[in-house]
N, C-alpha and C positions, 0 to 999 in steps of 0.2 A: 723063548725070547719074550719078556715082558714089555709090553708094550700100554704108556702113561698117553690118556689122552688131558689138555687142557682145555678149561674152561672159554667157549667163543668171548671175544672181547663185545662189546655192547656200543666202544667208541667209534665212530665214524672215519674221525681223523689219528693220525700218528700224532702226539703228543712230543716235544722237546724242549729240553731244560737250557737250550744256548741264552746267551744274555740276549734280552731284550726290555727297550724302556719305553713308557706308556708318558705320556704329557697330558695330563687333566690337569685345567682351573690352571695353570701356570707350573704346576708341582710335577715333579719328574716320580714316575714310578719302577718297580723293577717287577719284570716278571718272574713266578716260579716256575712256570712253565706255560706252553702256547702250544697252539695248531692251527690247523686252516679254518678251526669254527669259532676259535675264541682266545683267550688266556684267562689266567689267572695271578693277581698282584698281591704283592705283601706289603706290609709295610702298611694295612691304609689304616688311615685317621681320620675319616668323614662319617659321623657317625651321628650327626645333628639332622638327620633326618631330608638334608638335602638334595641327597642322591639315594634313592631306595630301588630296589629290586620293580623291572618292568621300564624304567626311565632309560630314554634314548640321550644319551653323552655322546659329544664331541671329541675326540683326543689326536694326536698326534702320535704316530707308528714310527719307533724308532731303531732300525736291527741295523748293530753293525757287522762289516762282514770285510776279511781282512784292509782295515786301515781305510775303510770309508762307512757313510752308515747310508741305508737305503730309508728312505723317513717320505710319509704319504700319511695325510687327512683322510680319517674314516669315521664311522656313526660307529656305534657298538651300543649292545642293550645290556641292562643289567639283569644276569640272570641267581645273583647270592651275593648278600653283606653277610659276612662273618665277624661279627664286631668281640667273638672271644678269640680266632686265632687272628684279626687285623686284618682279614683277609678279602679281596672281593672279586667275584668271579662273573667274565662278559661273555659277549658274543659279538660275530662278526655282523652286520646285517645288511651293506651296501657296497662290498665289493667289486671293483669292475675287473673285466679280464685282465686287463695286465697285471693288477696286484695279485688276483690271484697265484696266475701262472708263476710269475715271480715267486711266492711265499710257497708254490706248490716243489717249485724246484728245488729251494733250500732244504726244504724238511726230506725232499726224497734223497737229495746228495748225503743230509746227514742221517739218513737210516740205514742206507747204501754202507757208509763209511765214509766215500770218496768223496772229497770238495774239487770240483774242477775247479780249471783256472777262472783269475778275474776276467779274465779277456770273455769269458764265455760266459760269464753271467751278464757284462755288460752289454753283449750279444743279444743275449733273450731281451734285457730290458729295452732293446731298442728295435729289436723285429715284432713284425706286427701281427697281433693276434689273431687277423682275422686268416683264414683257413684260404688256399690257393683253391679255386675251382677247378677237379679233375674232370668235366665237362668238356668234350673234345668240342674243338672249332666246329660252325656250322659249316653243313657241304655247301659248296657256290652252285653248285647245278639246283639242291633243295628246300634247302631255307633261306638262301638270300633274295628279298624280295623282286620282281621282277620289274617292278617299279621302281625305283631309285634316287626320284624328283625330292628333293630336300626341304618341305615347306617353310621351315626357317630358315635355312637360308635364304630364299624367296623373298620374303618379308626384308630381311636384315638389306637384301637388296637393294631393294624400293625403298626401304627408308635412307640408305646411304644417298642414292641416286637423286631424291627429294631435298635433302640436307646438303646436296650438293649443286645444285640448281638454285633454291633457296640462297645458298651465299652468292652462288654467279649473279645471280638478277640483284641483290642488293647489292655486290661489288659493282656492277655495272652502273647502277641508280647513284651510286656514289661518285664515281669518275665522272658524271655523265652533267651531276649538280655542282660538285665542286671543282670540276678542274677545265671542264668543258662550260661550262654556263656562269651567268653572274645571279645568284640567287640574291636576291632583294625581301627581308622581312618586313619593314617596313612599309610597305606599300599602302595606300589607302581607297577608297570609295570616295568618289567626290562626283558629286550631284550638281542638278543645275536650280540651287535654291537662293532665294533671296527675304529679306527682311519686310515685315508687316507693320507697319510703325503709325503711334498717334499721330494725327496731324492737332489735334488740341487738346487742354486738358479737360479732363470731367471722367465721366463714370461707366464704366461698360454696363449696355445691355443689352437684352435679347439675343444669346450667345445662339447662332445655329446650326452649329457644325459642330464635331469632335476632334481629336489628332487619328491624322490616317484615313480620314476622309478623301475620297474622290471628288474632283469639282468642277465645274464647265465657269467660263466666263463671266462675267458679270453676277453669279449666281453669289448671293448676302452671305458674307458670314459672322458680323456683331456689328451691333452699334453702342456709338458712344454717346452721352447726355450731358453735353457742353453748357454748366449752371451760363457761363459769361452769353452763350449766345442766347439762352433762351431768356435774360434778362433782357437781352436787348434784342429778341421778339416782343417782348410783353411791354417794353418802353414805345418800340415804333407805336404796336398797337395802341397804347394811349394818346401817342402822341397826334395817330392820326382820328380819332373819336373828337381830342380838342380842336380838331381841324373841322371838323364836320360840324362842331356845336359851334366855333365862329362862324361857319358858311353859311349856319341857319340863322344864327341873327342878325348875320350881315344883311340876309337877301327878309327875311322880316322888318329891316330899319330902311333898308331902301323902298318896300311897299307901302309903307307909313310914309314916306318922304315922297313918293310917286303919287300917291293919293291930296298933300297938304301941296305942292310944287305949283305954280302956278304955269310953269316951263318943262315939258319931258325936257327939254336940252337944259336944267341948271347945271349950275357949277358941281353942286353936293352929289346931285343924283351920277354926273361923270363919276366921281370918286370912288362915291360907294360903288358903284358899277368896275370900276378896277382893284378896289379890293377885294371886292366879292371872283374876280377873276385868277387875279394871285391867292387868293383861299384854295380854287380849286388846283392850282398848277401844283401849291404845296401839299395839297393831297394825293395829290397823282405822284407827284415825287417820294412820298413817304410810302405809299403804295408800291411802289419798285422796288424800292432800299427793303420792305419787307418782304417780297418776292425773292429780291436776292438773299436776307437773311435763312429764308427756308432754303433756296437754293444749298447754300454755304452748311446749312444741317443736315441739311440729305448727302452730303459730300462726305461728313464725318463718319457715315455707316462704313465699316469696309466689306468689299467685296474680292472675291476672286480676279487676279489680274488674267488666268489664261485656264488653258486645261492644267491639274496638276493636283497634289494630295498636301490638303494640310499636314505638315509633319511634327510640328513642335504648337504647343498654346501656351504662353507663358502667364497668359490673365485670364480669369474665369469670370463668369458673370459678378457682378458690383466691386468688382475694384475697380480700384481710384489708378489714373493714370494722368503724366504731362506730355505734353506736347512731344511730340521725338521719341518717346519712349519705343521700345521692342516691343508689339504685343503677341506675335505668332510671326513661326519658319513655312514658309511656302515654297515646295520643288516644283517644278515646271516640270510635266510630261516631258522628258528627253531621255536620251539614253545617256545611262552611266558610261563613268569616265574611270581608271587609274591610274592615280596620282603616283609615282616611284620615283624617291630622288636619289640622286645616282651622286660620285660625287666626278670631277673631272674625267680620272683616267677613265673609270667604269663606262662614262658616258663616251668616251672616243671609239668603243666598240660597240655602240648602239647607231644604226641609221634608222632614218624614218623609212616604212613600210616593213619592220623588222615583225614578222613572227613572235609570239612570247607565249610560255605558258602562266597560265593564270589560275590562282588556284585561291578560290573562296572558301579563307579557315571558317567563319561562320555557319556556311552552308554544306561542307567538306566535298565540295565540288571544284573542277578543272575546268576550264573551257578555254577557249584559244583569242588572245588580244591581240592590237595591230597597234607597232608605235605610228602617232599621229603627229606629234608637236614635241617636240625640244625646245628648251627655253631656261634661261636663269631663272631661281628662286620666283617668285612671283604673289605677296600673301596677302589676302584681307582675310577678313574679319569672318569668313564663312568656309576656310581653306584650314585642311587637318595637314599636318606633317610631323617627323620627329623631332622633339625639341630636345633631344639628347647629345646629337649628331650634328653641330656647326660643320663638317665639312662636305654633307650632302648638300650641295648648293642647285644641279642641274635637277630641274623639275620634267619627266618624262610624260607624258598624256598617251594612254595606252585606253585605244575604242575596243570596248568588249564584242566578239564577231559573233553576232546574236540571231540573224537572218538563217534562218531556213532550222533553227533550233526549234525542238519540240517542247516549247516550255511558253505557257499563255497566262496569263492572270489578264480579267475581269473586275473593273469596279464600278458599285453601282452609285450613277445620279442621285440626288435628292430626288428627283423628280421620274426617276424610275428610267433612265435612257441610261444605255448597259456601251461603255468605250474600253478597246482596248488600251492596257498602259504600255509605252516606254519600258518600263523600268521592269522589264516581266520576270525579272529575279527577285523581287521588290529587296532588294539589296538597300542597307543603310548607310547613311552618311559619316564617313570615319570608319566603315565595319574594315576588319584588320587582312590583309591582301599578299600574299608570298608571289613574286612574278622571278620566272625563269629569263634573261637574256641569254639566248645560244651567241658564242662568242668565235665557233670553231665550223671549218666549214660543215664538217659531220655531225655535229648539234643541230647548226640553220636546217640540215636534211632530214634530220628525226624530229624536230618541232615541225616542218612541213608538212612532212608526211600524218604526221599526227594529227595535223588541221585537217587535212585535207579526209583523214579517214571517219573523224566527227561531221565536219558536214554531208560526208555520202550517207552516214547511217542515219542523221538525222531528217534528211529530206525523203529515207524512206520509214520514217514514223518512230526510229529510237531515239527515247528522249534520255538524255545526258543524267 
C-alpha cells in the first residue's frame, strides 16, 4: 500500500474564492479570494503611490449571502501592491467578536460543503458572543454574605426621604404665603425724621458733624454767615460811635456854656442838658437793636432739635444758601415704624393688634410687627410709598416688636457720652420691607406662636 504524504499548509486561515466586495475611496472592488486574516483584490488601479504597503485603509465589507448582503466597517493594513498583476493584498487588524464569528461560520459551512439555513445565520448574528458562565450559583449557607444591609440603597433612601421633606416644607411655605396670608412687597421703613432748613440767606460755615452722626440736644451742627446781618451789625455799630462822638461834644459845649452862663438855670444850658439826655437814650437804644442783632446771628447757627442721628447733608461747608432752603435730614431717636399699603379689600382682613411677619430684605432678617394704626393714604414730603399702585390707598403702621431682642447698637457723643439708639437695627428710610398678614385662623396661630418663640429665645440671650 503506497502511501503519499502532502506538504503541511503554512496558512493559518481556509482561504475562499465566494464573491466578495471591498469599498475603498468610494470604488467597489472584488475579491479573488479571502479568509479570516485577509483578502485579496483585483482589478486595482492605485498605483500613484497613495496607498503603499504598511498603510492602515478604511473600507467597507461586503459579502453577500443568499439574497441579502452582511456589509460592516473595518481597518485592514496593506500587506502587497502588485502593480504587474493589478493586484493588492490586506489584512484584517480590528475585528471584533461578532464579525469574526460571523465570517468564521461562513468559511466553515463552506469548507464543510453545507450552507445552513438563513434562519440560522441570522441567529448567530444576533446571539451574543459573550460565553454563558458555567459557574454554579453560590451556596446560601457559604457565600452569601451574612450581612445583607444594602448601602445604596441606604443612601438612595435618605436622599428620597430629604427630597421629600424638601418639597413638603416648600409646598407648605407656599399655601401658608399665598393662600393663607396677604403678602405685601411693597412695604417700607419709615422713620421719625424731619427737615433742617435756612432760616436766612448767606453762606455756611463751620460745618461740625457728618451724615450718620449721633447727637444730644442743643449740641452745634453748622452755621450760616448772613452778608445782610452782619451789615447791619457793622451799620448799628457806626451808628452808635456817631452817637458817642455827638454825646461828647454835646456835654464839651455845655461846659463851655456852664463856664461863660451867668445862670446854672439858663435857657441854653436846659437844652443842651436834654439833648445831651436824648444822645444817651439813643445810644442805649442802638445798644439793644445791636444785642438783638447778635441775638438774631447766633439763632442762624443750627443746632440739633433732640436726640437723634443726622441722616442726610445736603450743603457742605461754603455753599451758598436762601432762606427756606433744605440744608440736612434729621431722625429723632424713636423706633421705626412699617409703612404697608393695603388696598381696601386687603385691608378688611387686617385689625389693629394683628401679628405680622416682618421680613427685612436689606438685612435678610424676620422679626415679628404689631399692627398699630389704620388710616387712609396720608403723604408729605418725608413719606416713601409705591407710586406704581394708585389702588393701595389704606396705609397700615406696623410697630417693630423689638423689646427683649438681643440686638444693641451704641453711638458715640461728640463729647464722648456713649446713648443707646431707638433704631437698634439702624434700619433706613425707604429700605424695601415684605410684611406677612395672617388672614386665616391657622396662620393668626403660626404667626403667634412664632412671636411668641423669638421672644422666649431672645430674652434668654439668642440674638435673632
Amino acid at each position: 500500500m503506497k502511501i503519499s504524504r502532502e506538504k503541511a499548509s503554512q496558512r493559518l486561515y481556509h482561504r475562499v474564492s465566494t464573491p466578495l466586495s471591498i469599498q475603498i475611496d468610494g470604488k467597489i472592488y472584488a475579491a479573488l479570494d479571502w479568509s479570516l486574516g485577509g483578502f485579496r483584490l483585483k482589478d486595482w488601479d492605485i498605483f500613484d503611490g497613495s496607498i503603499k504597503t504598511g498603510d492602515i485603509v478604511s473600507c467597507i465589507f461586503d459579502l453577500p449571502f443568499q439574497g441579502f448582503d452582511i456589509t460592516f466597517d473595518i481597518q485592514i493594513s496593506v500587506v502587497r501592491v502588485d502593480e504587474e498583476n493589478k493586484q493588492l493584498a490586506t489584512k484584517f487588524i480590528d475585528l471584533d467578536d461578532r464579525q469574526i464569528e460571523l465570517m468564521n461560520h461562513f468559511v466553515e459551512q463552506l469548507v464543510r460543503g453545507a450552507m445552513v439555513p438563513i434562519g440560522d445565520t441570522i441567529l448567530r448574528i444576533d446571539s451574543p458572543v459573550t460565553p454563558v458562565s458555567t459557574k454554579p450559583d453560590p451556596n446560601p449557607m457559604q457565600q452569601i454574605p451574612t450581612s445583607r444591609i444594602n448601602l445604596k440603597m441606604i443612601i438612595m433612601s435618605f436622599l428620597y426621604i430629604s427630597i421629600g421633606f424638601f418639597l413638603f416644607v416648600l409646598v407648605s411655605i407656599t399655601i401658608f404665603e399665598n393662600f393663607m396670608s396677604i403678602k405685601v412687597k411693597t412695604a417700607v421703613v419709615n422713620l421719625d425724621l424731619e427737615t433742617v432748613v435756612s432760616l436766612s440767606d448767606g453762606r455756611i460755615e463751620n460745618v461740625r458733624v457728618s451724615e450718620n452722626d449721633f447727637m444730644y440736644p442743643g449740641e452745634p451742627m453748622l452755621s450760616i454767615n448772613s452778608p445782610s446781618i452782619s451789615k447791619q451789625l457793622a451799620e448799628s455799630k457806626i451808628k452808635i460811635e456817631h452817637k458817642k462822638i455827638e454825646l461828647e461834644s454835646l456835654r464839651r459845649t455845655y461846659e463851655v456854656e456852664f463856664e461863660a452862663a451867668a445862670s446854672p438855670n439858663s435857657k441854653l444850658l436846659k437844652l443842651l442838658k436834654i439833648e445831651i439826655d436824648t444822645c444817651k437814650a439813643q445810644i442805649a437804644l442802638e445798644n439793644e437793636n445791636l444785642l438783638a442783632l447778635y441775638d438774631y446771628k447766633d439763632k442762624l447757627n443750627i443746632t440739633s432739635p433732640a436726640y437723634g442721628t443726622l441722616t442726610k447733608l445736603y450743603r457742605k461747608q461754603g455753599a451758598t444758601v436762601n432762606k427756606g432752603d433744605t440744608i440736612a435730614i434729621f431722625e429723632r431717636n424713636a423706633k421705626p415704624y412699617i409703612h404697608a399699603y393695603l388696598t381696601h379689600e386687603e385691608a378688611s382682613e387686617v385689625t389693629l393688634g394683628l401679628y405680622t411677619k416682618v421680613r427685612l430684605l436689606s438685612q435678610n432678617r424676620t422679626l415679628v410687627g404689631k399692627v398699630v394704626d389704620l388710616q387712609s393714604d396720608h403723604l408729605n414730603e418725608l413719606s416713601y410709598r409705591p407710586i406704581n399702585d394708585k389702588t393701595r390707598t389704606i396705609l397700615v403702621k406696623i410697630e417693630l416688636q423689638l423689646d427683649g431682642l438681643n440686638i444693641t447698637s451704641t453711638n458715640n457723643y461728640s463729647n464722648g457720652i456713649v446713648s443707646p439708639s431707638l433704631n437698634r437695627l439702624n434700619l433706613k428710610m425707604g429700605a424695601p420691607v415684605e410684611v406677612l398678614f395672617p388672614t386665616t385662623g391657622i396662620s393668626r396661630k403660626i404667626i403667634n406662636y412664632y412671636a411668641d418663640s423669638q421672644f422666649k429665645n431672645n430674652k434668654t440671650g439668642i440674638a435673632l
